[in-house]
N, C-alpha and C positions, 0 to 999 in steps of 0.2 A: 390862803392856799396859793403857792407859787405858779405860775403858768407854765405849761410845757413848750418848751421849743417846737417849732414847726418840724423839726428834726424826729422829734420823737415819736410820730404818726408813721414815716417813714422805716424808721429803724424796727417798730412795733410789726411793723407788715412783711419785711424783712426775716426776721428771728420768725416767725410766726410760719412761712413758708421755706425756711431752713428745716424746721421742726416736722410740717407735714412732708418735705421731702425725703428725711430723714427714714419716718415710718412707713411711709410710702415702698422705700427699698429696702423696707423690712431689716435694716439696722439696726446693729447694737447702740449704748449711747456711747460703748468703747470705741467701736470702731469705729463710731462716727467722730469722736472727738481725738481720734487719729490722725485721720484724716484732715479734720478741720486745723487739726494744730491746737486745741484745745484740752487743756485739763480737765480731769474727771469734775472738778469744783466748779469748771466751770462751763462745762457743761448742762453740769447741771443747774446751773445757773441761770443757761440758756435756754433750758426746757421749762422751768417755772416763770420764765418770761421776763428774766430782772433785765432791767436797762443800763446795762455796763458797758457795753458795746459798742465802739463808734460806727458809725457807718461806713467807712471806708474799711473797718474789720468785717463788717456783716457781710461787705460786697465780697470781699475773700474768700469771705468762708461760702456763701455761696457759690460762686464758679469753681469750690474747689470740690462742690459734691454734683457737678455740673449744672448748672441753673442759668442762665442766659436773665440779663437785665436791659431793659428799656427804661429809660427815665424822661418824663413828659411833663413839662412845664407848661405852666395855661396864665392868663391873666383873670384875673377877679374883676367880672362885668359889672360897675355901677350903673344905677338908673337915674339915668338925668332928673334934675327937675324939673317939671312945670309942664 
């Protein structure tokens, strides 16, 4: 089984709060995929949670149904030895 990009966590969280925003403001998936600039296909694509999306798309489509992003990078604490 192939490993997912560390990208694909990101984009997963992404789509996943496009989607509760979406319902949140009580949206069609037409209107919303009006808006987004998206096809009905693919839309609905985006609601069953396929991964076709790059992230510089997801971040689009978010700020385009208004949603504000912060992005935080951390380092991975090793524990010494000994």
């Amino acid at each position: 089984m192939a490993t997912k990009p560390p990208s694909a966590r990101l984009r997963a969280q992404l789509r996943s709060r496009i989607i509760r925003s979406i319902d949140e403001a009580r949206m069609t998936r037409a209107a919303a995929g009006k808006l987004l600039g998206l096809s009905p296909a693919q839309m609905s694509r985006l609601g069953a949670g396929q991964d076709i999306f790059s992230l510089d798309r997801l971040v689009d489509a978010a700020a385009a149904i208004g949603l504000t992003m912060r992005l935080s990078a951390t380092r991975h604490h090793r524990r010494g030895k000994g």
